[in-house]
MARBA-3410 file (N, C-alpha, C, O; in Angstrom, 1 decimal):
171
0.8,-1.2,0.0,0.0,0.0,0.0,0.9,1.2,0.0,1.9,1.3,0.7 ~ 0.5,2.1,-0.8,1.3,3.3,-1.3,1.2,4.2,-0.3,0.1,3.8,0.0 ~ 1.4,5.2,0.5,1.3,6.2,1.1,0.6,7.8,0.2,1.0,8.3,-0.9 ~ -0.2,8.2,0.9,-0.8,8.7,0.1,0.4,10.5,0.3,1.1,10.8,1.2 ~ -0.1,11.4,-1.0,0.8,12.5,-1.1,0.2,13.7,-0.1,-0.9,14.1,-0.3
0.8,14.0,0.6,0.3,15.3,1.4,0.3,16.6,0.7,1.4,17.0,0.2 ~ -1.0,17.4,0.7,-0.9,18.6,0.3,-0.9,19.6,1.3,-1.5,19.2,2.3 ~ -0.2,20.9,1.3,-0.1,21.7,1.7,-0.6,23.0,1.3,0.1,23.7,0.7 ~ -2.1,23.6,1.7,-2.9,24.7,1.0,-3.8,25.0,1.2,-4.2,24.6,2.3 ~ -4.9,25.9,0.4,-6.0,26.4,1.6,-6.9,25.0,0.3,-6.3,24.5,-0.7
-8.2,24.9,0.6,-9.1,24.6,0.0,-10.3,25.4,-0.4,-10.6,26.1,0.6 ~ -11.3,25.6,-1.4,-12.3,26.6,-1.0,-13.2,25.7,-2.3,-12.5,24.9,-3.0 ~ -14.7,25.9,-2.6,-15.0,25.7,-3.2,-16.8,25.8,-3.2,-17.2,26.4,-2.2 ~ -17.6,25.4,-4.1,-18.8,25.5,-4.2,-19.7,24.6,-4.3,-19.4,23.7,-5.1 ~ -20.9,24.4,-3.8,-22.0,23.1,-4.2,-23.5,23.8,-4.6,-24.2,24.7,-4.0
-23.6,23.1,-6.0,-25.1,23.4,-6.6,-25.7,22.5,-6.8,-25.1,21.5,-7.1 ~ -26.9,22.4,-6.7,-27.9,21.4,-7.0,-28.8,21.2,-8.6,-30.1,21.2,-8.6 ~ -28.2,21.1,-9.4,-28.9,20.9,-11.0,-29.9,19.7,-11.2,-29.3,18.7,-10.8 ~ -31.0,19.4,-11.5,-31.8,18.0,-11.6,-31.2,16.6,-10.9,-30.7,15.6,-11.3 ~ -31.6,17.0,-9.5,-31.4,16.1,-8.3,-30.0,16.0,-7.9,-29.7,15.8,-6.7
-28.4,16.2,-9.2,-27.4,16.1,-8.7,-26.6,17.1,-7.6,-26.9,18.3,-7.8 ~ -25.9,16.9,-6.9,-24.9,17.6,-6.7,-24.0,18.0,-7.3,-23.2,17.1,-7.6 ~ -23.5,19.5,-7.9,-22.5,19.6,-9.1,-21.5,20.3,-7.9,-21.7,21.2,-7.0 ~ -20.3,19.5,-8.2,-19.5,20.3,-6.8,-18.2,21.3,-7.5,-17.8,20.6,-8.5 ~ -17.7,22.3,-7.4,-16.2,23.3,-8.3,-15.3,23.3,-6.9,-15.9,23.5,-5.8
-14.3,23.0,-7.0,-13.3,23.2,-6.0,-11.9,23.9,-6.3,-11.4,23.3,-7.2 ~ -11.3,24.7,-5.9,-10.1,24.8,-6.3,-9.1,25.2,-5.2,-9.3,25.8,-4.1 ~ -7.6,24.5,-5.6,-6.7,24.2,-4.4,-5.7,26.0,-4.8,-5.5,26.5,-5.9 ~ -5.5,26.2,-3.9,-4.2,27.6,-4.4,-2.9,26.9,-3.0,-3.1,26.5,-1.9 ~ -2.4,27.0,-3.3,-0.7,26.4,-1.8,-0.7,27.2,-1.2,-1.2,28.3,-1.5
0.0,27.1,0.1,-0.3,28.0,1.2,1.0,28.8,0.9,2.0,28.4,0.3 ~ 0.7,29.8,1.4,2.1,31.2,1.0,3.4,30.9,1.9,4.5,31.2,1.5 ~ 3.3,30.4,2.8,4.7,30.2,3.1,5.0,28.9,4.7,4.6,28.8,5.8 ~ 5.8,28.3,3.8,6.1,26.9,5.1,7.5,27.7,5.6,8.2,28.6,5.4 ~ 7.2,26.4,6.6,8.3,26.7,7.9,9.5,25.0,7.7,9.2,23.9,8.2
10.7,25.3,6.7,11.4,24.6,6.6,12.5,24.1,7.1,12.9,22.9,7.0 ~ 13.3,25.3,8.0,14.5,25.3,8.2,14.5,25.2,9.5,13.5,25.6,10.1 ~ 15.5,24.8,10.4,15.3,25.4,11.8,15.2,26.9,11.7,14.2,27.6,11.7 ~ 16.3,27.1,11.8,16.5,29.0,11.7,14.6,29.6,12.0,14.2,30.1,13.0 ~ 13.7,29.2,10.4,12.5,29.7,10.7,11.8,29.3,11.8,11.3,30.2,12.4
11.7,28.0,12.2,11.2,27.5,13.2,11.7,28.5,14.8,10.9,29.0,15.6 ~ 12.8,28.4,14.8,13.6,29.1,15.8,13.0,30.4,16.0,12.8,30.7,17.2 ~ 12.6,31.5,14.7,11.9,32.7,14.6,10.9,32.7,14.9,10.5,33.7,15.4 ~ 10.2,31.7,14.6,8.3,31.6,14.7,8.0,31.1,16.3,6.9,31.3,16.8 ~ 9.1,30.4,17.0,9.0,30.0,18.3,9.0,31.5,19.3,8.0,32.0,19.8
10.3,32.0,19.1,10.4,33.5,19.6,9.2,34.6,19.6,8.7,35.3,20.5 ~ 8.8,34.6,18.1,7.7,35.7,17.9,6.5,34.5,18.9,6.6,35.1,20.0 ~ 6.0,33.8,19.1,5.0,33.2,20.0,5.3,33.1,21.1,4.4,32.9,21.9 ~ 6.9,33.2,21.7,6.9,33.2,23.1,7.0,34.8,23.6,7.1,35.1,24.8 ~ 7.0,35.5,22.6,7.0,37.1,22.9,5.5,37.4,22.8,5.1,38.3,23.6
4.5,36.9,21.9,3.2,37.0,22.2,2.8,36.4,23.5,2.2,37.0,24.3 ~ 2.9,35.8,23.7,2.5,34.9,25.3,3.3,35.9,26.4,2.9,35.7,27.6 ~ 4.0,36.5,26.3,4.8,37.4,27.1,4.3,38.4,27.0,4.3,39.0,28.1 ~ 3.7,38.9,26.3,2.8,40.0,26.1,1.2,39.4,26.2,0.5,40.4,26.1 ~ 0.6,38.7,26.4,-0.6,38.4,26.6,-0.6,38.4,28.0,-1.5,39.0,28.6
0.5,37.6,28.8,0.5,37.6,30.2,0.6,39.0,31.1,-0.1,39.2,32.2 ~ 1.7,40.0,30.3,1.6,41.0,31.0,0.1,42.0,31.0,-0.2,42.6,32.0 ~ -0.7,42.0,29.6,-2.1,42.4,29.7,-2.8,42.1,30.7,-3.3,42.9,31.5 ~ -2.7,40.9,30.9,-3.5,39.8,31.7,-3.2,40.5,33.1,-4.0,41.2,33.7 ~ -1.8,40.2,33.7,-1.5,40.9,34.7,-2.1,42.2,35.3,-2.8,42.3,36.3
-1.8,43.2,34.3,-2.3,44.4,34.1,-3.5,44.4,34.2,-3.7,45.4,34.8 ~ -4.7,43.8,34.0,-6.1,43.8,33.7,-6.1,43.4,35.7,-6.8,44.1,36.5 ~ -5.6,42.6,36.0,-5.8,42.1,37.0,-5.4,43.0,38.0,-5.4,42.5,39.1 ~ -5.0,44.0,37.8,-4.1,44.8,39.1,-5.2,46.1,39.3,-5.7,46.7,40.3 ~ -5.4,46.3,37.7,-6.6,47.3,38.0,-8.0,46.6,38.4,-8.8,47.3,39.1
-8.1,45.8,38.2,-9.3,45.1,38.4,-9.3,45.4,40.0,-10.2,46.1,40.5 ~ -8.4,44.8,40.9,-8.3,44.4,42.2,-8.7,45.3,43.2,-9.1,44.7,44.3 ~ -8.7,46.6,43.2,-9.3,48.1,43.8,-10.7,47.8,43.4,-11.5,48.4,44.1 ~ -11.0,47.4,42.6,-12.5,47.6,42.2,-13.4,46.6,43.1,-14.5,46.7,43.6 ~ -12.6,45.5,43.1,-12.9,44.5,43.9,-13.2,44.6,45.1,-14.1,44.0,45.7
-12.4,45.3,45.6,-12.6,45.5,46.9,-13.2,46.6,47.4,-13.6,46.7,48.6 ~ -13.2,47.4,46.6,-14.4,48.7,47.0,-15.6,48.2,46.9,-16.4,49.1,47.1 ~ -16.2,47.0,46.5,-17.2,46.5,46.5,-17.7,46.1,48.2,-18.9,45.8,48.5 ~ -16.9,46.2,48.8,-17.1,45.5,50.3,-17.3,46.9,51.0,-17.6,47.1,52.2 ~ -17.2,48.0,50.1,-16.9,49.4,51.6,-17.8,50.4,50.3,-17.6,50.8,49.1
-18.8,50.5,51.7,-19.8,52.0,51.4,-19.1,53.2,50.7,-17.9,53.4,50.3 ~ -20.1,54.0,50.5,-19.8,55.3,50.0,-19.2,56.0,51.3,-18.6,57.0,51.1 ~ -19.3,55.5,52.7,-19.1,56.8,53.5,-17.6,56.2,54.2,-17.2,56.6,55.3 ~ -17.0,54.9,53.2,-15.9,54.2,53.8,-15.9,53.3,54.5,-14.9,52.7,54.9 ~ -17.6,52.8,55.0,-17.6,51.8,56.1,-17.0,50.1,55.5,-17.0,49.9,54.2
-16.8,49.7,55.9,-16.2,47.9,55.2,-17.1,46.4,55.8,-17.1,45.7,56.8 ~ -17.9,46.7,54.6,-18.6,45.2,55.3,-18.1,44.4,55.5,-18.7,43.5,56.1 ~ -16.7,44.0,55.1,-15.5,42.9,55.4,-15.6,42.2,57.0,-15.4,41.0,57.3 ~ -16.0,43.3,57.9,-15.6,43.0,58.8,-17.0,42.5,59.9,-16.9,42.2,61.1 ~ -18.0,42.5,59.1,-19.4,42.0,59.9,-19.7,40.5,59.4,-19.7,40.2,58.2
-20.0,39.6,60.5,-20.4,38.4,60.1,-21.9,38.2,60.8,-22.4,39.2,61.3 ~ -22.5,37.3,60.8,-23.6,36.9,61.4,-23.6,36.2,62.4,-22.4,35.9,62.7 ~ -24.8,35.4,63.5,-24.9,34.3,64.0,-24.0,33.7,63.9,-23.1,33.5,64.8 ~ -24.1,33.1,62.6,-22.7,31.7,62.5,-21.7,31.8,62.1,-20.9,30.9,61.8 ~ -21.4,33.3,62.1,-19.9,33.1,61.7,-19.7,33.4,60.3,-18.5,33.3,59.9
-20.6,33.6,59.4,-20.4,33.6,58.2,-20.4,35.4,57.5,-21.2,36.2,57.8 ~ -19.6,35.6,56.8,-19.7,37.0,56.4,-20.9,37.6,56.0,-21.6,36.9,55.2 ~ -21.5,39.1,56.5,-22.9,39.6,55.4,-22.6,40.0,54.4,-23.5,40.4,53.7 ~ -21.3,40.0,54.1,-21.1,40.7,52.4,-20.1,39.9,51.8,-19.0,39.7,52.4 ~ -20.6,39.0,50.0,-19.6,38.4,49.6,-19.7,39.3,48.4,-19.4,38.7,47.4
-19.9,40.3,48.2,-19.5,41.6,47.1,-20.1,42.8,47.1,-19.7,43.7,47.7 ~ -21.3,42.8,46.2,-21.7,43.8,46.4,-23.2,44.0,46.7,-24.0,44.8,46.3 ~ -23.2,42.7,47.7,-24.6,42.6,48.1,-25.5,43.3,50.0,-26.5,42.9,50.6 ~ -24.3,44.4,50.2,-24.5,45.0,51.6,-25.3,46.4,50.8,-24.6,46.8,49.9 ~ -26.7,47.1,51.1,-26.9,48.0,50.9,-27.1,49.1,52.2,-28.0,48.7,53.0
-26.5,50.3,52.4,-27.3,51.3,53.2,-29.0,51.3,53.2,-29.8,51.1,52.3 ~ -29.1,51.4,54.0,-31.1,51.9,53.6,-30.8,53.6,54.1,-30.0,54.2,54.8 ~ -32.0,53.9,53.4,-32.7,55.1,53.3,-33.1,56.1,54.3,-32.9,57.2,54.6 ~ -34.1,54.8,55.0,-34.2,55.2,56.5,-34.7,53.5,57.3,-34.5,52.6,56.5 ~ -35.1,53.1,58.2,-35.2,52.3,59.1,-36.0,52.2,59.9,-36.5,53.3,60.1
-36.5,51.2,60.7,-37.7,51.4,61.9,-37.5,50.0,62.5,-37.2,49.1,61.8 ~ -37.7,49.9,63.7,-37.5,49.2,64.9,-39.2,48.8,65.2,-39.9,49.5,65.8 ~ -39.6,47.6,64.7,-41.3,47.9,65.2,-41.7,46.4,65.5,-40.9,45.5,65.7 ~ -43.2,46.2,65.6,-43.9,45.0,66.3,-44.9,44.1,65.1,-46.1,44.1,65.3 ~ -44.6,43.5,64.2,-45.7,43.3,63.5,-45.7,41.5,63.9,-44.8,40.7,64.0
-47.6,41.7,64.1,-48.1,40.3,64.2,-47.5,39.5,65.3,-47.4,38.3,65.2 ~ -47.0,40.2,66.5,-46.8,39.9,67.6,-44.7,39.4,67.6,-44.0,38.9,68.4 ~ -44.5,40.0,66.5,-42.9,39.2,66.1,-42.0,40.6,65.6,-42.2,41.3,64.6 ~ -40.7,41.0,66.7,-40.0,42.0,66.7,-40.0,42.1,65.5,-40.6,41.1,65.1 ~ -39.4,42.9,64.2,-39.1,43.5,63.0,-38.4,44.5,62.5,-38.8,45.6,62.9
-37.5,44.5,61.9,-36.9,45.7,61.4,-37.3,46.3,59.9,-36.9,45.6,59.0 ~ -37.9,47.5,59.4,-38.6,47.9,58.5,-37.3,48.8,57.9,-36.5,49.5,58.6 ~ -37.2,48.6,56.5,-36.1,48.9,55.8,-36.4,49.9,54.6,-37.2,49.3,53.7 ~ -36.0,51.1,54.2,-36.2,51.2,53.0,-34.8,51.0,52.2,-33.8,51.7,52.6 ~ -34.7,50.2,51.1,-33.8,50.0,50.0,-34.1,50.1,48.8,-35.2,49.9,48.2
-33.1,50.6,48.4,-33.3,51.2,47.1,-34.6,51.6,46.6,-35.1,51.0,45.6 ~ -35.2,52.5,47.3,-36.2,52.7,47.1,-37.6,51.9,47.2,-38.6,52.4,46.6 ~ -37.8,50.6,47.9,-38.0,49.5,48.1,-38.2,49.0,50.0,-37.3,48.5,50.7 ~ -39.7,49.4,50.6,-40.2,49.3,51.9,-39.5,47.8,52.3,-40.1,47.1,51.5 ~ -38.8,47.1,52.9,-38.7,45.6,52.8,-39.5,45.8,54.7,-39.8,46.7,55.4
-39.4,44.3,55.0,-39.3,43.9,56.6,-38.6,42.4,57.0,-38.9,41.3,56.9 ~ -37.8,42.8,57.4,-37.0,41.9,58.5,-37.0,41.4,59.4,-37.4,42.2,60.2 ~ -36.7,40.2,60.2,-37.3,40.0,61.1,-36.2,40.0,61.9,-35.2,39.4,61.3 ~ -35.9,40.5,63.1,-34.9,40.8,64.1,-34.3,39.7,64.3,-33.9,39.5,65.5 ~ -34.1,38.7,63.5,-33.6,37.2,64.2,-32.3,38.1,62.9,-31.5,38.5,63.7
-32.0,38.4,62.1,-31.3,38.7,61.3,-30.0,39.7,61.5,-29.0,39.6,60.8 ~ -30.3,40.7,62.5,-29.2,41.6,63.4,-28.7,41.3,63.6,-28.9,40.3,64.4 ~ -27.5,41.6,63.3,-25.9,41.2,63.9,-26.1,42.3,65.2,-26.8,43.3,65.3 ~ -24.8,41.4,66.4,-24.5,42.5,67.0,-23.8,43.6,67.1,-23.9,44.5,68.0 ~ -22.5,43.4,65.8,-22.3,45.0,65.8,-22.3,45.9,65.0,-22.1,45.9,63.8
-22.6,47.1,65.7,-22.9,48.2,65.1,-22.2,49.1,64.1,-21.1,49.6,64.1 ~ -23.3,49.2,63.2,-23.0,50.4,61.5,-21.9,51.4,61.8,-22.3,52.2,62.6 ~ -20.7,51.6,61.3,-19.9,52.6,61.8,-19.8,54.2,61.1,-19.1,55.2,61.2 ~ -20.8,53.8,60.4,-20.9,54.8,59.6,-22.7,55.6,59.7,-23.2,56.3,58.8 ~ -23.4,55.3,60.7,-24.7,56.1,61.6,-25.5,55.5,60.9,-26.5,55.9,61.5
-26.0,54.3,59.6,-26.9,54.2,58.9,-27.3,52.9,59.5,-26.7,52.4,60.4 ~ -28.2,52.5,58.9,-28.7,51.0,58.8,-28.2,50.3,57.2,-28.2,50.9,56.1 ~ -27.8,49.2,57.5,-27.5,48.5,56.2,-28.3,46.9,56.2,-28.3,46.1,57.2 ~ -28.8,46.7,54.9,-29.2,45.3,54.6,-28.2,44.6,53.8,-27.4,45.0,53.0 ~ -28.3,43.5,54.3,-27.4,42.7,53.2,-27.9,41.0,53.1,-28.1,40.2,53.9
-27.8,41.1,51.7,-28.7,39.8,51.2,-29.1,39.8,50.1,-29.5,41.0,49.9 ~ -29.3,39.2,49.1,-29.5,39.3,47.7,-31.0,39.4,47.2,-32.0,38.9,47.8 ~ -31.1,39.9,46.2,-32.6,40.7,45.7,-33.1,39.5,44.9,-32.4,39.0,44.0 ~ -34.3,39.0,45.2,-35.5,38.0,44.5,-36.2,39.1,43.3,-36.9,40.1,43.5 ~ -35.6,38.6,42.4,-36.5,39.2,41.6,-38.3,38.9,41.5,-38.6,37.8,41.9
-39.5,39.6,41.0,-40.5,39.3,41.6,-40.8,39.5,39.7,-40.0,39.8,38.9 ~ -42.2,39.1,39.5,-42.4,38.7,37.9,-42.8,39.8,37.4,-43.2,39.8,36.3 ~ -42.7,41.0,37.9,-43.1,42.2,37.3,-42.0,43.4,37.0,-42.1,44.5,36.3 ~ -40.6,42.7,37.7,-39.2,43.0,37.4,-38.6,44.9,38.0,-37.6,45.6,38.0 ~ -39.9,45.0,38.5,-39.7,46.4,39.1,-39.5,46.6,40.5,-38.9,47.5,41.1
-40.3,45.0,40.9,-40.3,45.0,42.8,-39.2,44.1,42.5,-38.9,43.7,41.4 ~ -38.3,43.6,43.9,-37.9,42.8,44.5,-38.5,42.1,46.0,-39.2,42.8,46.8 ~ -38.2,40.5,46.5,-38.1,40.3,47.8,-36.7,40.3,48.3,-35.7,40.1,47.6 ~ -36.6,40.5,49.9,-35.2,40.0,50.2,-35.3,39.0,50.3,-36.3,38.3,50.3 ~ -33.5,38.8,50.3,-33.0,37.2,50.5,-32.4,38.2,51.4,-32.0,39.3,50.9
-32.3,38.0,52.6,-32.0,38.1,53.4,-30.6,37.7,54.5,-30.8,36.6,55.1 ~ -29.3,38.4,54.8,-28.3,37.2,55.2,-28.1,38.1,56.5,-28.0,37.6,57.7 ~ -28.1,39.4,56.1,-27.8,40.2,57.7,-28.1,41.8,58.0,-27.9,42.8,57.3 ~ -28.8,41.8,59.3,-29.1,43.5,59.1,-27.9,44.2,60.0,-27.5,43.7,61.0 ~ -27.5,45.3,59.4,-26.5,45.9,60.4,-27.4,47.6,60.8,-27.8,48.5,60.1
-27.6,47.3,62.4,-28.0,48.6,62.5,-26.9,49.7,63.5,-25.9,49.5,64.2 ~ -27.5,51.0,63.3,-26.5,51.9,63.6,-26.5,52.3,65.2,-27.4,51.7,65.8 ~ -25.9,53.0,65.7,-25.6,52.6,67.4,-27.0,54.0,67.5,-27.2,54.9,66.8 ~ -27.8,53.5,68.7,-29.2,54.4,68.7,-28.9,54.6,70.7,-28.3,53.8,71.5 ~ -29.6,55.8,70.9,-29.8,56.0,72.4,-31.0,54.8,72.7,-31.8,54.2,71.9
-30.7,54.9,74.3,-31.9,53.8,74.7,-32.8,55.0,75.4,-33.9,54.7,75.9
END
């Protein structure tokens, strides 16, 4: 058995359909330039490990600015850092940028079960005081944190609820 001849080149071509057949046109053109010698090889290695040398440093770069962005996600507008509030169990109320200030706040009684009434983002929610961390907003506000249910009309939300942080109040 013969080994068959290897071509080297682009392929391109056409298919029509005339009285049920397939009529097929193809035509071969060779590719503009092989890599024969070491020498070229040696060239084409370099220019690809200087692309990858430069891809990595982008990459770097993208990543360094990125990193400040990142982390201002954890800290309010007035500098506070949800970084440092966890809940009940121990677990963080903010894994990005899901800690909101509220607007304003209320401390109240509904249906016989303490509550905390929240406005967010424009948005009345209620809470139920099992959700308060014990310590206090360092920056005078009330904050929710917990992720937004979207509702089928895409304008309201419910909470998801992970932690309320309220601000230090007289007794």
């Amino acid at each position: 058995m013969s080994a068959m001849p290897t071509y080297h080149g682009i392929v391109s071509g056409r298919s029509a359909q005339r009285d049920g057949l397939y009529m097929v046109s193809m035509e071969f053109r060779p590719a503009r330039a092989r890599i024969s010698t070491p020498e070229q090889v040696g060239l084409v290695n370099a220019f690809l490990d200087g692309v990858t040398v430069l891809v990595l440093r982008i990459s770097f770069l993208a990543l360094m600015l990125l990193a400040p962005a990142s982390a201002s996600g954890h800290v309010n507008d007035r500098g506070m850092d949800y970084r440092s509030y966890k809940d009940g169990a121990g677990i963080p109320c903010c894994s990005k940028n899901d800690c909101h200030p509220a607007e304003e706040f209320r401390e109240t009684v509904e249906n016989g079960r303490e509550v905390v009434r929240m406005l967010v983002d424009g948005i009345w929610i209620t809470v139920s005081r099992i959700f308060v961390i014990g310590e206090l907003a360092t920056d005078g506000r009330a904050h929710w944190c917990g992720i937004k249910l979207l509702t089928n009309d895409r304008k309201s939300w419910r909470p998801g609820t992970r932690c309320v942080i309220l601000p230090p109040r007289s007794i």
